[in-house]
C-alpha positions as CSV (number, residue, x, y, z in Angstrom):
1,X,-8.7,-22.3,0.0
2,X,-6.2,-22.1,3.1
3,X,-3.3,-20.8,0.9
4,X,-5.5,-18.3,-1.1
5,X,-4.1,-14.4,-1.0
6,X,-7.7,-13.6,-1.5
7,X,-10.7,-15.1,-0.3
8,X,-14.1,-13.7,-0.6
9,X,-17.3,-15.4,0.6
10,X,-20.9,-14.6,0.3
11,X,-20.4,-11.1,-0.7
12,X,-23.5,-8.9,-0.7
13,X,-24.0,-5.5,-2.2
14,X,-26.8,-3.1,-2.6
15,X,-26.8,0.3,-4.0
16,X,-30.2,2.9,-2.7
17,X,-31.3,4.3,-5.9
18,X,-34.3,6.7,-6.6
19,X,-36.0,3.6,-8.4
20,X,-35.3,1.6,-5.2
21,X,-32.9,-1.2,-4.3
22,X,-30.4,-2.4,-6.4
23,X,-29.1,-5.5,-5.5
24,X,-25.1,-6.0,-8.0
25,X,-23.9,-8.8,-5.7
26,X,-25.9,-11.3,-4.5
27,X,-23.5,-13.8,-2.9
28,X,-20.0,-13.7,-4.5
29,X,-17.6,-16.3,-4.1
30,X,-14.0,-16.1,-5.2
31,X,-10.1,-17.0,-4.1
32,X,-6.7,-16.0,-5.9
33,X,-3.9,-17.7,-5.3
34,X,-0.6,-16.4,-5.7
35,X,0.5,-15.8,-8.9
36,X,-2.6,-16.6,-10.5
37,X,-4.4,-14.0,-13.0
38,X,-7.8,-14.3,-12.7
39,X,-9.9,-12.2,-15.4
40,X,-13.6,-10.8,-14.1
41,X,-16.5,-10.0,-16.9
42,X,-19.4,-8.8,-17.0
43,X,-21.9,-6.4,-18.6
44,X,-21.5,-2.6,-17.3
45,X,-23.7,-2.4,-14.3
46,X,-23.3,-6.0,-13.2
47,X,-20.7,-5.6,-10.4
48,X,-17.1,-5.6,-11.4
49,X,-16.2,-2.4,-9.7
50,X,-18.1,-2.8,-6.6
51,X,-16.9,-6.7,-6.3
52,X,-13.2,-4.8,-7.1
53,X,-13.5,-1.9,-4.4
54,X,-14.8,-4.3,-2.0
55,X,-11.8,-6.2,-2.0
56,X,-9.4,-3.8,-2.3
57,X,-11.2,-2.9,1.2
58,X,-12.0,0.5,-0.5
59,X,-16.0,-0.1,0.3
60,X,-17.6,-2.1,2.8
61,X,-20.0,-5.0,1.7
62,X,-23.4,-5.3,2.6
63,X,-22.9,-8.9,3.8
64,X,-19.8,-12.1,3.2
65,X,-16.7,-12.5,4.1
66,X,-13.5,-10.8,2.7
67,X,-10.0,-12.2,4.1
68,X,-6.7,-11.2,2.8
69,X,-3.4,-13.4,3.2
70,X,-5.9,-15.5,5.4
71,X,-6.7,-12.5,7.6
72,X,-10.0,-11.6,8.0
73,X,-10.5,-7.9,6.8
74,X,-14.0,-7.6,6.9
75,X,-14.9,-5.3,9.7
76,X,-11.4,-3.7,10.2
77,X,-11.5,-0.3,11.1
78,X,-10.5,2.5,8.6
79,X,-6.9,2.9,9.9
80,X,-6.0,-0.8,9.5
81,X,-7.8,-0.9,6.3
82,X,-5.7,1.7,5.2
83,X,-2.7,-0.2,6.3
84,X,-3.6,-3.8,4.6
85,X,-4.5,-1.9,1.5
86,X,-0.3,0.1,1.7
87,X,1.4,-3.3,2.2
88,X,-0.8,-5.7,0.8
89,X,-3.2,-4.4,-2.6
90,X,-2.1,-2.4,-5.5
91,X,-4.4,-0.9,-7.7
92,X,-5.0,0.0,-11.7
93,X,-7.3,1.7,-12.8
94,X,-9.1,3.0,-16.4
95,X,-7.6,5.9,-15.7
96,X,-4.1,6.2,-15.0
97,X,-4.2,9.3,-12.9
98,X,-0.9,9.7,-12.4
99,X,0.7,13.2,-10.8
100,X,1.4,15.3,-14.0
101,X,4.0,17.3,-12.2
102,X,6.4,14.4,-11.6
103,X,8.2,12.1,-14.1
104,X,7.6,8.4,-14.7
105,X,10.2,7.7,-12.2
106,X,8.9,9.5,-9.5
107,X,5.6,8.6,-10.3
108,X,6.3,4.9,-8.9
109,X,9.0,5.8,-6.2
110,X,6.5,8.3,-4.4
111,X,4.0,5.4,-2.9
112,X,7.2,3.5,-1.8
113,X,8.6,6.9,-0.5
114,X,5.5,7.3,1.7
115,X,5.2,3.6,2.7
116,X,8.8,4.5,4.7
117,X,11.8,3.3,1.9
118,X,14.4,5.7,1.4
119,X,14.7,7.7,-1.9
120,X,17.7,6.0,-3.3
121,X,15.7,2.5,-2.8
122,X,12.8,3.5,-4.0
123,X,14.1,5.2,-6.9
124,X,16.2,2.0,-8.1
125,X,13.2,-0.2,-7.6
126,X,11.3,2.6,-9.7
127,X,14.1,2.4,-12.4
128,X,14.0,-1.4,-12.3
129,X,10.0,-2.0,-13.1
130,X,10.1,1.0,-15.7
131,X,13.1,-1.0,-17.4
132,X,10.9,-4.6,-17.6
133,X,8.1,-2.7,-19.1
134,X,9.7,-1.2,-21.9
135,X,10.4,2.5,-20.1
136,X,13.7,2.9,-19.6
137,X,14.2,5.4,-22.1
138,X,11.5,7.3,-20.6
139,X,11.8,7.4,-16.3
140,X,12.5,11.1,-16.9
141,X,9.7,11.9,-19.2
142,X,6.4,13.3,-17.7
143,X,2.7,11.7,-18.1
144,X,1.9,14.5,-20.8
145,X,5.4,13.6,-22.6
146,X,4.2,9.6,-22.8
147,X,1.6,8.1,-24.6
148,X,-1.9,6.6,-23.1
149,X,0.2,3.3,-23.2
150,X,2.9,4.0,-21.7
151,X,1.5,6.2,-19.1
152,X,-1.2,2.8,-18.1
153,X,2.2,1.1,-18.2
154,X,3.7,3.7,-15.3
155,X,0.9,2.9,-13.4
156,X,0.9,-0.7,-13.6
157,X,4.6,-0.3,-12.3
158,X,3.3,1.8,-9.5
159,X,0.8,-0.3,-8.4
160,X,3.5,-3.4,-7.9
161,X,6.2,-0.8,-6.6
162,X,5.3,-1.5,-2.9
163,X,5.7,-5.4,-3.7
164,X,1.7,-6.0,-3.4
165,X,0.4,-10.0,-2.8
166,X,-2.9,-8.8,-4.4
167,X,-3.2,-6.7,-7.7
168,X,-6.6,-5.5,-8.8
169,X,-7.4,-3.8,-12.4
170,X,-10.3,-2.2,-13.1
171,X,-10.7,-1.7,-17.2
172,X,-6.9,-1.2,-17.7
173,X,-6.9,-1.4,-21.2
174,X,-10.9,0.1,-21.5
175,X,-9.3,4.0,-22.7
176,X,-6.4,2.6,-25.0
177,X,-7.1,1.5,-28.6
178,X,-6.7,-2.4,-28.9
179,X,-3.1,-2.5,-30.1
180,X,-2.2,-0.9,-27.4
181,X,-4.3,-2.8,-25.1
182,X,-2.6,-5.9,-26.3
183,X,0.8,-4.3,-25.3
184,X,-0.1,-3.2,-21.8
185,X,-2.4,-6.4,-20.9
186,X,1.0,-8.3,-22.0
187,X,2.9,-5.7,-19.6
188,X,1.1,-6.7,-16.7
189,X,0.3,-10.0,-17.5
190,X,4.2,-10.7,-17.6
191,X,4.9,-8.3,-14.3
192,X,2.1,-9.7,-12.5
193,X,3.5,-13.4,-13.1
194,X,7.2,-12.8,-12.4
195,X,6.3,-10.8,-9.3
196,X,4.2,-13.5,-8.4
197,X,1.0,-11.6,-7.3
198,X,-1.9,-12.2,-7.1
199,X,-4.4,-10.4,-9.8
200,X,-7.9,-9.8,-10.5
201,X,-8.4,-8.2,-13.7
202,X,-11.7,-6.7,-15.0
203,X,-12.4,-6.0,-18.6
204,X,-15.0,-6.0,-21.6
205,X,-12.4,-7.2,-24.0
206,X,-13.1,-10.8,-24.2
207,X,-10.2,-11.4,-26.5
208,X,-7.5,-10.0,-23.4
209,X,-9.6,-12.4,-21.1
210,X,-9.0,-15.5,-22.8
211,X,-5.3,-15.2,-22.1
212,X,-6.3,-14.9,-18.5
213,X,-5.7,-18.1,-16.1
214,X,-9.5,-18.5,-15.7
215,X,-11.9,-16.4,-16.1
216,X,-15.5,-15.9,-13.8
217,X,-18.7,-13.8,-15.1
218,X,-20.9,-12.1,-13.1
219,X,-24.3,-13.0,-13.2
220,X,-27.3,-12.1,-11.0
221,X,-24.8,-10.8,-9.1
222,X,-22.9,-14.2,-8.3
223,X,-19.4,-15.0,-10.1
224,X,-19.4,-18.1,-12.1
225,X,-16.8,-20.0,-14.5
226,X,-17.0,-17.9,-17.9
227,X,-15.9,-19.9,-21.6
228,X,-14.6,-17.9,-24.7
229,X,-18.4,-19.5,-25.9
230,X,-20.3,-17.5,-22.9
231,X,-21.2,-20.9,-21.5
């Protein structure tokens, strides 16, 4: 798919474990285009997260093919891995492990401070995606002033603060209670879309991944299409 932003092919990975080899991925295909939210399932152990790290270039692959914006980024060294990752990927996580010492704002201006903008930019971009997800009252506020919700919302708006083509969640609703959940899947879902990136998504809660674009299962360590049936 030429105008995919991500584009994986074959992917292999096995993890050396006292019991032996343990094959997760055994030939993943996948491609995102822009804009579209893809949603990624699976029982615990089956892959997600190493399908998830291995295209956010965070792990290599035993085997396939991963290219980003049409760039191969397979065998990139560590320094320009680092650099498609800064421009190109950003990242949520369970967890929202944000810096506890700095508010909401400055939370989501700091990864566009380091990427080179200028405070005053970065800070009214930060202001800005705060604002659509509900935060405006709260860009002063510090992680252990905000709830689990909206802190996972802070770090939804840091991960697209850089302006990302790719987003990838891993469980970003799996520590929140499922009101919540619904609140912040809707946060990205609607951030995500306007911003028009590209998002891969990986949760247990089946109900969030029906309102997904599509949705693919893992299986025996391939990705195929996945219905609200399981078929």
């Amino acid at each position: 798919m030429s105008d995919a932003v991500l584009s994986i092919r074959g992917l292999e990975r096995t993890y050396v474990t006292a019991a032996g080899a343990l094959p997760v991925l055994t030939g993943a295909d996948l491609d995102v285009r822009p804009g579209e939210i893809v949603g990624l399932v699976g029982p615990s152990g089956s892959g997600k997260s190493s399908l998830l790290h291995a295209a956010g270039l965070l792990e290599h692959p035993d085997g396939g093919r991963i290219a980003i914006q049409g760039r191969d980024c397979t065998h990139l060294n560590e320094r320009e891995r680092t650099r498609v990752r800064l421009a190109t990927i950003g990242f949520v996580y369970q967890f929202h492990h944000l810096l506890p010492e700095f508010s909401a704002l400055d939370n989501v201006a700091l990864p566009m401070m380091i990427a080179g903008a200028g405070r005053r930019a970065a800070s009214d971009r930060a202001r800005d995606l705060l604002t659509s997800l509900g935060l405006g009252e709260r860009t002063h506020h510090h992680p252990p002033q905000l709830s689990g919700g909206e802190q996972q919302r802070v770090a939804i708006a840091r991960a697209l603060a850089n302006r990302p083509r790719l987003l990838l969640a891993d469980e970003p609703t799996g520590n929140l209670d499922p009101t919540t959940s619904g609140t912040v899947f809707d946060s990205l879902y609607a951030l995500a879309r306007s911003q028009g990136v590209a998002a891969v998504v990986a949760t247990h809660n089946l109900e969030l991944a029906g309102h997904m674009d599509r949705v693919l299962a893992l299986r025996d360590g391939r990705l195929e299409p996945w219905t609200p049936s399981g078929g």
